[in-house]
N, C-alpha and C positions, 0 to 999 in steps of 0.2 A: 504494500500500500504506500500511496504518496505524502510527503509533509505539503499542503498548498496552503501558502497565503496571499488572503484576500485584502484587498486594498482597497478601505470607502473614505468618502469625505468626512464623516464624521456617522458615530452608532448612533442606532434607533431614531432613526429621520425616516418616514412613507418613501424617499424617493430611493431608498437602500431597499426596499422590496424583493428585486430580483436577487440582490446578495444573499438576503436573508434566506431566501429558498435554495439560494446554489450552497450556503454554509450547511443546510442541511440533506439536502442532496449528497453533497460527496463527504459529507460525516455518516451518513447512513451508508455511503459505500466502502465504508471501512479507510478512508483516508484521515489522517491529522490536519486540522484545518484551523489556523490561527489567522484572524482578524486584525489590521491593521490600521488603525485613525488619520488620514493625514490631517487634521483637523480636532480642536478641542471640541468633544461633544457640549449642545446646549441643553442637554438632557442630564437632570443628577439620574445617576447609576452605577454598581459596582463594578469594578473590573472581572469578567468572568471569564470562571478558566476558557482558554483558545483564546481570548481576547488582549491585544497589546493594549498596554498606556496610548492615551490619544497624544497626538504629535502635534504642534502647533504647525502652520503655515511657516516656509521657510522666510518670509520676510515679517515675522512677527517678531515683537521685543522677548517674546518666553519662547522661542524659538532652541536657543541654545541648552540652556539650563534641561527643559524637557527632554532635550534630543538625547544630553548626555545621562540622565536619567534611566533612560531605556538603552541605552549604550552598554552602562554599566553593568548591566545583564548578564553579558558576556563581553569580558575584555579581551578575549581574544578575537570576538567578531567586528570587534573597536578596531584594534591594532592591525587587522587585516585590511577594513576599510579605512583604516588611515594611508598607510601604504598603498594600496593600489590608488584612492584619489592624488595623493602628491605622484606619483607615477606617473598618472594620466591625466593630472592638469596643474602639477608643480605645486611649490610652493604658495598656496593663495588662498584666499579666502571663498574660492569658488570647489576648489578641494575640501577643505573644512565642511565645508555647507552639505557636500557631495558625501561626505565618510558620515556624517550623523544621519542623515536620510538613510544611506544603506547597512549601516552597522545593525540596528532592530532588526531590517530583514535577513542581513546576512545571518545574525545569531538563532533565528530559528528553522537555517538550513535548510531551503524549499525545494523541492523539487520543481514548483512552479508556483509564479507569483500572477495573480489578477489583479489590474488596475481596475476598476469599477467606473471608471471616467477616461477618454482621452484628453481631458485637460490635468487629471491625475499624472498619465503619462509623460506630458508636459512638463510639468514640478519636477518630478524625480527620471528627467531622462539621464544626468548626471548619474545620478546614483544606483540606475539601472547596467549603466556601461562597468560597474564593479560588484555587479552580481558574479558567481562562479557560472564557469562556461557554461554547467550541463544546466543552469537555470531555466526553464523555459517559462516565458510570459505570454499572458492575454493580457492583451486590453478588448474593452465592451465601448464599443461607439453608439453614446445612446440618440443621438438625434442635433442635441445645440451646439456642441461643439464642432458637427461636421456640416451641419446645416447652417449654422447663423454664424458663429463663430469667424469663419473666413472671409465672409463677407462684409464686419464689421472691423475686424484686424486681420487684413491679409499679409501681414507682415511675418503674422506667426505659420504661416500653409505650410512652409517649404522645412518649421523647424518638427511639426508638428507631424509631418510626411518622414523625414529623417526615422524619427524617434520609433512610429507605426511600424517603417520598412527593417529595424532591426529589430523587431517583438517576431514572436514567435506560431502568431495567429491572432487576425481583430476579430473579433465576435460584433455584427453591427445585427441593429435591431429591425433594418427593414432595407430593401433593394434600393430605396432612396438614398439611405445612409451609405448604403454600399458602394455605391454610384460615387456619392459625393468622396469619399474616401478616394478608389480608384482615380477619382478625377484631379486630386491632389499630388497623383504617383505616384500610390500604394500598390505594392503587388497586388493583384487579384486573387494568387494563388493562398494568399495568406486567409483572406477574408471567409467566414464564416456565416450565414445568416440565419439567426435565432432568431426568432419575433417572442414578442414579449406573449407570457399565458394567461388565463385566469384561471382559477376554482369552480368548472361550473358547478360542483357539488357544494361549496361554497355560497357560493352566488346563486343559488336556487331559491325562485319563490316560495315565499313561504305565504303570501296571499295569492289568489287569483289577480292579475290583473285589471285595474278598472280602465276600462274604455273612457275618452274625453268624452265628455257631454255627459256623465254618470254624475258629474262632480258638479256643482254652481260655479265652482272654481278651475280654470285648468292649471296647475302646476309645472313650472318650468325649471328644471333644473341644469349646474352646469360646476364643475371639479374642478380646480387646477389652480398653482400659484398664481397671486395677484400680481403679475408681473406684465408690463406692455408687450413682450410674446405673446400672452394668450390670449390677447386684444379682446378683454371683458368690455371694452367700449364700443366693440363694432356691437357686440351681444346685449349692451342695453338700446342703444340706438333700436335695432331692428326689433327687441322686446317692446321700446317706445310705439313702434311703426304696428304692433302686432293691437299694442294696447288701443293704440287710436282708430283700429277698423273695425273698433266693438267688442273686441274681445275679451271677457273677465277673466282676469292672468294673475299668478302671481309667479314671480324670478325669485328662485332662490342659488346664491352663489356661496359657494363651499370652499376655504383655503384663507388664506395672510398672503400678506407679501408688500411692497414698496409703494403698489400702488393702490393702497387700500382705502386712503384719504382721496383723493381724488377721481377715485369711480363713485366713492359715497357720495361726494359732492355734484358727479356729473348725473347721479339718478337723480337728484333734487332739481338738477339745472331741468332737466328735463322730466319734469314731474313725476316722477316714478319712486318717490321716496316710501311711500305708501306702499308698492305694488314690488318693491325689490327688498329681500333679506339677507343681509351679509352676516352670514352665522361664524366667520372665523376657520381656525382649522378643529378639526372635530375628528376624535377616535375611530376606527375604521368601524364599527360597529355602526354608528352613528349616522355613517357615509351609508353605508348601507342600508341603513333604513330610510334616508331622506330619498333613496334611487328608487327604494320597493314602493314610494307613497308618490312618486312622480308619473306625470302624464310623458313628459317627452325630455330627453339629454340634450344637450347642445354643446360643441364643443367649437369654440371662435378662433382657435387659435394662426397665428402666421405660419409657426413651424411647429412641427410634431416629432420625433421617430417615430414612435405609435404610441396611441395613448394609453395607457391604464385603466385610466376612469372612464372613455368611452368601451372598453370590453367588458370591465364588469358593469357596465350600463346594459348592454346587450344582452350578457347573462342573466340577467336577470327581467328579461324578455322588454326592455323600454327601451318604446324606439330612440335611434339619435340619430341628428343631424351634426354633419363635421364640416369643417375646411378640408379643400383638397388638400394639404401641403403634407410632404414628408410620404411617410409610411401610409395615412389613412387611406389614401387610392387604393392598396393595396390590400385591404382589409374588408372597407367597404365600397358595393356596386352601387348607386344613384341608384334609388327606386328600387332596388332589390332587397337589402337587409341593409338600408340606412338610407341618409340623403345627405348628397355631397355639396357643397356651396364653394364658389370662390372663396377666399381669404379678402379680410379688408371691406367689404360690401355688404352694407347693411339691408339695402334694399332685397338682395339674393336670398339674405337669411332669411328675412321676417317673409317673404313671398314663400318658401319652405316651412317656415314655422306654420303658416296659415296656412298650407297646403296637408300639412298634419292634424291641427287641430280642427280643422273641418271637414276630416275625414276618418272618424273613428274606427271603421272597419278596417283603414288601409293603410291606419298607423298600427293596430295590432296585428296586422298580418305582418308586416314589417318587423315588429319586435320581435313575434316569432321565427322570421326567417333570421334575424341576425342572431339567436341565441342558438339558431342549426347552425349556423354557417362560421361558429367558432369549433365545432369538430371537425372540421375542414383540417384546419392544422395549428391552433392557438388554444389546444388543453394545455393542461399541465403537465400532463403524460410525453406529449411530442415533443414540449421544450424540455424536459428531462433527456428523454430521448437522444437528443439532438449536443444537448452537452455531455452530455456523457460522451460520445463520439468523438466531440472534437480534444475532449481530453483525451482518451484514448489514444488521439492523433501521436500524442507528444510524451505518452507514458511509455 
């Protein structure tokens, strides 16, 4: 069996999800699987066995002190990485920087390390080049680092391509990603393509679905950090456009994030203060039961890899409407088991929105077909499947 460790931004964060599944995944297949923070958790919680100290970002003031912390572990996995960084990048503080990054992972002697980000990658490409040879790494390309990422700093493509083409296999989450990767000058031979799963057993109703027009009220729901990617602004606009052709709605939007002040203030601008709930972020439990009491999903975002909250939307048989961008093309057909919208265009959405909710029949046959059409190949069983193989690749 393999020593792997895995490498997140920080523990028990919703967006470490697929980690969480892959740490038990290959602990149940008899593999040693230690957990790595590059980030101090915002969560109080113990350090539990498999679990490293969280590491701070390398341009933080507790950067050092932490690193040597976990350093101290093992001083011979110190004294190694000290060595090989002055080797291979002298005398300097870009060495230093490079040996406490890699000392924690060198001292728990992996057979293979997962980055859980390509921007992870990025951080410790340094510390990567003084792994031992027979190391082998993944990195997982989940969507904004390969999608938005280079369009916003193209400066980083070319360091970002480097780093990729010396890993050992990218796991990307959608032919989108995949795409955008190769396009960068990643070998193609490397790439790997997992789409993210759900639980349909999990996500299974546990009420009948109610059809619109059951309700006095139709319920709109929609997942994701508050952040200008997931343009909750085009999704009130066009909830405004829904509200004004008579229709009795209410929006409920589910997550935190930066831009949580100023969507509150743009549903007021546009009188929707009344008819929109910003519940924060909420336990998954929580999530799920705001999805089983909803009429329809909406998912507004620019870029995607694939979403999460639009599958277990599906799962649990509520239809949703998405932006084309990223992954979701690939997931859902327009008018088959979902409905596809431009990105950015309010007027597409709400003429969708109202295309569902005046049509009861034909948004539940919808839900139904997108809750078939994740056994297509997005259980949990195929992305199991599918990892396992590519580990296999390199064991």
């Amino acid at each position: 069996m393999a020593r792997i460790t895995l490498v997140v931004n920080e523990f028990d964060t919703g967006s470490e999800t697929f980690l969480r599944r892959l740490a038990t995944l290959l602990a149940g297949d008899g593999h040693t699987v230690t957990e790595y923070s590059l980030l101090e958790s915002r969560t109080t919680h113990q350090i539990e066995p498999g679990r490293a100290m969280a590491l701070p970002a390398a341009n933080s003031a507790g950067f050092p002190l932490a690193a040597a912390k976990l350093a101290t572990r093992s001083s011979k996995a110190s004294a190694t990485a000290m060595s090989r960084a002055t080797a291979r990048f002298g005398r300097s503080s870009r060495a230093v920087r490079a040996a406490l990054h890699a000392a924690p992972l060198l001292a728990t002697r992996p057979d293979v390390v997962h980055l859980s980000f390509s921007g992870i990658a990025l951080s410790l490409a340094d510390a990567l080049e003084l792994l031992d040879p027979q190391t082998r790494v993944i990195v997982s390309c989940r969507g904004t680092g390969e999608l938005v990422s280079p369009v916003l700093h193209p400066e980083r493509v070319e360091a970002l391509s480097s780093v990729l083409n010396r890993c050992d296999r990218v796991h990307a989450v959608s032919e989108a990603v995949a795409g955008a990767v190769v396009g960068m000058g990643v070998d193609p031979k490397l790439i790997r393509v997992i789409r993210p799963a759900v639980d349909t057993k999990k996500f299974s109703r546990k009420a009948t679905y109610q059809p619109i027009g059951s309700d006095s009220q139709i319920r709109v729901v929609s997942v994701g950090r508050l952040h200008w990617i997931k343009d909750f602004s085009t999704l009130l606009g066009a909830f405004g456009q829904l509200r004004d052709s008579g229709c009795e709605a209410q929006l409920t939007i589910i997550g935190d994030g930066p831009e949580k002040d100023a969507l509150q203030y743009r549903s007021f601008v546009l009188g929707l203060a009344g008819s929109v709930v910003f519940t924060g972020p909420l336990p998954p439990e929580q999530v799920r039961e705001q999805l089983e009491g909803a009429h329809l999903f909406v998912l507004s975002s620019l870029s995607e890899g694939t979403s999460n909250a639009a599958l277990e939307a599906m799962a649990l048989e509520l239809p949703v409407i998405v932006t084309g961008v990223g992954g979701m093309p690939e997931v859902i057909e327009d008018g088959v088991n979902g409905w596809v919208v431009p990105p950015s265009n309010p007027a597409k959405l709400a003429e969708s929105m109202t295309r569902a909710v005046s049509n009861s029949s034909l948004a539940e046959q919808i839900g139904q077909a997108g809750r078939a059409s994740l056994a297509k190949g997005l259980t949990l069983e195929m992305q199991s499947s599918a990892i396992r193989q590519m580990y296999q690749e390199l064991l």
